[in-house]
C-alpha beads as a LAMMPS data file, in Angstrom:
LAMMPS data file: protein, C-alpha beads

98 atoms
97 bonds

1 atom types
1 bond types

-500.0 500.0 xlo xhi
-500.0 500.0 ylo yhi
-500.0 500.0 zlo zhi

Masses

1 110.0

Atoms # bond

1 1 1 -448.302 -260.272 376.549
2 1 1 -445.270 -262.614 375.931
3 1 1 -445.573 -265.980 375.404
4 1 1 -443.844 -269.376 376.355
5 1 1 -442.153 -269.211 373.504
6 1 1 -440.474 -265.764 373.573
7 1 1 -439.458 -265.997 377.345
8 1 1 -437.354 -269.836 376.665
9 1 1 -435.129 -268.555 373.503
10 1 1 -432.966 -272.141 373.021
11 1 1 -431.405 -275.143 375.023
12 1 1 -427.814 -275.057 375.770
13 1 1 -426.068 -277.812 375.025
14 1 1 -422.693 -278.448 376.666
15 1 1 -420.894 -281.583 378.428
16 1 1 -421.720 -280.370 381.653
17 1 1 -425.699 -279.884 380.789
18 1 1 -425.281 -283.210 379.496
19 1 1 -424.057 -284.560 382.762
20 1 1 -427.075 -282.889 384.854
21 1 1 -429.464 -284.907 382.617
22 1 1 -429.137 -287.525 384.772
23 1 1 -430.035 -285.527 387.687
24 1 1 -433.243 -283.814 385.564
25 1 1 -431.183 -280.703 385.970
26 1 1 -431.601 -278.544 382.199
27 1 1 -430.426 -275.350 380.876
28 1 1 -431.586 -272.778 378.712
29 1 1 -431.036 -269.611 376.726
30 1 1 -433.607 -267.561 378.208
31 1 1 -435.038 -263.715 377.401
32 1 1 -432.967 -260.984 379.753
33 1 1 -435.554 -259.584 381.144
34 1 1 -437.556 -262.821 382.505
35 1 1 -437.752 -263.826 385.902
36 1 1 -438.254 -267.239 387.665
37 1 1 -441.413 -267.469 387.708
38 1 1 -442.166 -266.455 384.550
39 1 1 -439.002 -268.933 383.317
40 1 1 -440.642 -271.907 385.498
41 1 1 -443.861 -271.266 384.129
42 1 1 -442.609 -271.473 380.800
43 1 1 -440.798 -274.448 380.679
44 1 1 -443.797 -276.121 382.259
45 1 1 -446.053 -274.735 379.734
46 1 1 -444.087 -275.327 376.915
47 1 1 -442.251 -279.086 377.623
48 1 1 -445.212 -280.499 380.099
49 1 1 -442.808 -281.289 383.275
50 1 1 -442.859 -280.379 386.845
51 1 1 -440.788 -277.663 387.712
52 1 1 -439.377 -276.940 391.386
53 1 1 -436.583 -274.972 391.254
54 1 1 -434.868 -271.933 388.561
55 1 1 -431.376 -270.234 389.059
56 1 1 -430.179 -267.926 386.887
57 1 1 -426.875 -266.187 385.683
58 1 1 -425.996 -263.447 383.373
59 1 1 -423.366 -264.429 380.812
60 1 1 -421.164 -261.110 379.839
61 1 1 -420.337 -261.423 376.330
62 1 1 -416.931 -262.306 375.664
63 1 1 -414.010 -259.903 373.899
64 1 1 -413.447 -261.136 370.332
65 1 1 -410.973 -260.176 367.754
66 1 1 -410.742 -261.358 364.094
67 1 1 -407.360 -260.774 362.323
68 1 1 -406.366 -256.951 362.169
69 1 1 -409.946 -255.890 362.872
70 1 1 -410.752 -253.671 366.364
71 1 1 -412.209 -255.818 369.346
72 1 1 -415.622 -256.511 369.339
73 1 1 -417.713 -258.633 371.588
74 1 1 -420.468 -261.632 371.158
75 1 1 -423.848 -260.790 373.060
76 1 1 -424.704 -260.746 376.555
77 1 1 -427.356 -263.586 377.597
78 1 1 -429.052 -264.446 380.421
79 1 1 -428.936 -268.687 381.406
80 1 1 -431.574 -270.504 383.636
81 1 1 -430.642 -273.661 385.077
82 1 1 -434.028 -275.314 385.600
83 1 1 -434.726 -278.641 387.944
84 1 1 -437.424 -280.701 387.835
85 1 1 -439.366 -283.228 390.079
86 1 1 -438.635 -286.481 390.676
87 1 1 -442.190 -287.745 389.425
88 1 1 -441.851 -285.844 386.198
89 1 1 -440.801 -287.117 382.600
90 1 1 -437.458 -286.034 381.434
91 1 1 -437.299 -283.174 378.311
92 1 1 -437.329 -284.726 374.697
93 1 1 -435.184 -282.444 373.178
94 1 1 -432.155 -283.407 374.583
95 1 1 -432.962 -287.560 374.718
96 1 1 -430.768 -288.380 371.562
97 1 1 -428.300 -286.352 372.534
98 1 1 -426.580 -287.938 375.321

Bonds

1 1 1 2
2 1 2 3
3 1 3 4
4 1 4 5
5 1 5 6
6 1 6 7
7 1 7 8
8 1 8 9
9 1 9 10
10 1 10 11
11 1 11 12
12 1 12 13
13 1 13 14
14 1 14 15
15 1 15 16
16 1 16 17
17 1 17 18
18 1 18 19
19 1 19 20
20 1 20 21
21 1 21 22
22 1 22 23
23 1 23 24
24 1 24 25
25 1 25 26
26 1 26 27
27 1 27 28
28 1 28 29
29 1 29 30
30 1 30 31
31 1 31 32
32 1 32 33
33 1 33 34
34 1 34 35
35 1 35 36
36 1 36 37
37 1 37 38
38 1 38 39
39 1 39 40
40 1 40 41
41 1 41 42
42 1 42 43
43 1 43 44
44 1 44 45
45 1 45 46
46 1 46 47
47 1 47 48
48 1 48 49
49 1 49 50
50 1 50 51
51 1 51 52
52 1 52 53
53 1 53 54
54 1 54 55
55 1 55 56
56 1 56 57
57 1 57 58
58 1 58 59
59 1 59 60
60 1 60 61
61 1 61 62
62 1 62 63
63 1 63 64
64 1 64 65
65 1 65 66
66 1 66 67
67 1 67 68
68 1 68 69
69 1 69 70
70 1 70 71
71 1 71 72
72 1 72 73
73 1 73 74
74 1 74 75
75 1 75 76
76 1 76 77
77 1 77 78
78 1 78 79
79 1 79 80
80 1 80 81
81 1 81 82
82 1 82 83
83 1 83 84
84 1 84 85
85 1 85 86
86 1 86 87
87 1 87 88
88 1 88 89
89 1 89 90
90 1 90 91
91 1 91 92
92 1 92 93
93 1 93 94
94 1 94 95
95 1 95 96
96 1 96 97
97 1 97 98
């Protein structure tokens, strides 16, 4: 069985994640093969907050080159945009951030 730990890979910190702070909006790395539920429960597990809605995307790795090398690309990744309740405290990791 997976844990909390291996479903919520990293945070994903960007201007516009910033921005949805103030709205308790928060995004994260998450495993490809994890679904909401197992995302929301997760987070809630994990960070202690109040979870009541989880979208998710799939983020197609993007075509790189490097000098006179062949095209590659950078990994595939699956993001969760997480929201939580109004009554619940924000996340810590990103507080000294903004």
């Amino acid at each position: 069985m997976r844990t909390a730990y291996d479903i919520v890979i990293r945070p994903v910190i960007t201007e516009q994640s910033m921005e949805d702070m103030d709205i308790k909006k928060y995004v994260f790395e998450v495993a490809k093969d994890a679904n909401k539920v197992e995302i929301a429960k997760a987070i809630e597990e994990i960070f202690g907050v109040t979870v009541i809605k989880v979208t998710t995307t799939h983020m197609r790795g993007k075509t790189k080159r490097v000098g006179a090398n062949p095209q590659g690309t950078s990994k595939s990744w699956k993001k969760a945009v997480v929201k939580l309740s109004e009554s619940s405290k924000n996340i810590e990791i990103f507080e000294n951030m903004a």
